[in-house]
N, C-alpha and C positions, 0 to 999 in steps of 0.2 A: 205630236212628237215625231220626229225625222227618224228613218231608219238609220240601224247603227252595224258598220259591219259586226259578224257573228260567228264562232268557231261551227265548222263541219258538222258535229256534233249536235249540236242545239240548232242549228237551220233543220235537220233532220227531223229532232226530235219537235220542234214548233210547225213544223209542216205535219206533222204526223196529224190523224189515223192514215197508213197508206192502209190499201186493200191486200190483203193476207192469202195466199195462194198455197196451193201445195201441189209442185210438179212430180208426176210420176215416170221415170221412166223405167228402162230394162237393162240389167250390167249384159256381159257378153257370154255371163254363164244362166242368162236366160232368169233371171231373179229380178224381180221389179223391187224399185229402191223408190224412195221419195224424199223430197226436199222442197223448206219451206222457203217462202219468195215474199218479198211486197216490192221489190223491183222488176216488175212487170206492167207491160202497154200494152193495150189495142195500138196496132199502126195502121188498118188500114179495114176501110169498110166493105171496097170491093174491088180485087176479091179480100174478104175476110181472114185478118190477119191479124197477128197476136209478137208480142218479144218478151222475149223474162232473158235478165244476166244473172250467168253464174261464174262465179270465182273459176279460175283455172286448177286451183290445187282441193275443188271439191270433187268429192267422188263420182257425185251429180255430171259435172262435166264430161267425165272421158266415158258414162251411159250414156250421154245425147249423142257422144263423137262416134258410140260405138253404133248407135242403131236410128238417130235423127229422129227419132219421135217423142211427144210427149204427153199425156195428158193435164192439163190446167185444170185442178178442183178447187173448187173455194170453197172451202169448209166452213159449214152450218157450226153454231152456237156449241152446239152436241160435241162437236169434235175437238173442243177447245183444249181438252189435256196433249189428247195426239197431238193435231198442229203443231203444237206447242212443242213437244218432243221431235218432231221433224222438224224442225228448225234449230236445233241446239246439241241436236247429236251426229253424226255419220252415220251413214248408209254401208259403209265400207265392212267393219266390222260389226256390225248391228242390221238384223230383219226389221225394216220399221213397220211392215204390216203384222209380224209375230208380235210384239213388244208393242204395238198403240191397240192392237183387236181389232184395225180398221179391216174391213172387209170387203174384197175385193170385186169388182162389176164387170164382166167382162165387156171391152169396148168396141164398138160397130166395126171400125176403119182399120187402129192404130195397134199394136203390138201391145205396148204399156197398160193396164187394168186402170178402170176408174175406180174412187174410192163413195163406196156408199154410204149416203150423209152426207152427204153434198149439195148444195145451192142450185148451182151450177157444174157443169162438166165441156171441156174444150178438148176435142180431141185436136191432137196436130202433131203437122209433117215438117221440121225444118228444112228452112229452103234457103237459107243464106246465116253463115258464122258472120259477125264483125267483131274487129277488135276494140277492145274499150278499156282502158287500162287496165287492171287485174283479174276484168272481167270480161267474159265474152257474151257479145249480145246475139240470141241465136232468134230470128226470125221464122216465123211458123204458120205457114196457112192453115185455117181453122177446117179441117174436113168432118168433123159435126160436132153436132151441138146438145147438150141433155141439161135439165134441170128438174127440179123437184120444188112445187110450189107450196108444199106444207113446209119446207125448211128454205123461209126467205131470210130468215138473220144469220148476215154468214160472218166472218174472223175480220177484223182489222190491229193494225201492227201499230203499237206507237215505239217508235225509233227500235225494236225488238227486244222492246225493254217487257211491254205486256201487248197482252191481246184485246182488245173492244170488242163488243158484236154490234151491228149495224144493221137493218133492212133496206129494202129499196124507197121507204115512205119515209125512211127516216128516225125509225123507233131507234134506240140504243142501250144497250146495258157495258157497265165499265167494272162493275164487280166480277170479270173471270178468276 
């Protein structure tokens, strides 16, 4: 069968699981906020480099404008309600570490707190804004690196409609 064009929408959603991220930063009154991602890259191996876009009228945004750092967690299996709520609510009027019970890791490098229960941990320094239609693409060198090898199935997003869990072998559960 030939391809057929296809609304926005459903290319998303037929592309999907993307990988499910949760970025942490810090507002300007020193409060770390988080927000959920699956539009996020590796760009670059060396040096080690990472991009996540975020809308301009998210809260998210004017915490990276205000202190360029972030930390990238990819949330274990465990975390699956939080994720989930940091992705669908604001940071602005809401604590998402009070309100999901994630708790917080303090981080080697970067300002932002890692969240514990995490796969992986990307600490990072923005180091270049682009613009991207409604979103801005912030590029980020990785200045370290944490994971946790008892929690290898971490969040993936279908179109942000649900969450999948995934390993790196390949195991999967789709019941969240």
């Amino acid at each position: 069968m030939a391809l057929k064009e296809v609304s926005w929408d459903e290319a998303l959603e037929w592309a999907s699981p993307f990988p499910y991220v949760l970025a942490v930063t810090v507002d300007k009154d020193g409060r770390p906020n988080i927000i959920g991602l699956a539009w996020w890259t590796f760009v670059s191996w060396d040096p080690k480099m990472v991009a996540i876009a975020v809308g301009y009228k998210r809260y998210s945004y004017e915490c990276l404008k205000h202190l360029g750092e972030f930390a990238l967690c990819f949330p274990s299996e465990e975390l699956k309600e939080g994720a989930w709520f940091c992705g669908v609510k604001s940071g602005r009027k809401v604590d998402k570490f009070k309100e999901t019970g994630f708790k917080q890791v303090p981080a080697k490098v970067i300002t932002p707190p890692l969240i514990e229960g995490s796969t992986v941990a990307l600490e990072c320094k923005v180091v270049r804004e682009v613009e991207a239609g409604d979103h801005a693409l912030f590029i980020a060198d990785i200045v370290a690196i944490h994971g946790d090898p008892e929690r290898l199935r971490h969040l993936y997003s279908i179109h942000y409609r649900k969450l999948v869990s995934l390993d790196c072998r390949g195991y999967y559960r789709v019941d969240l």
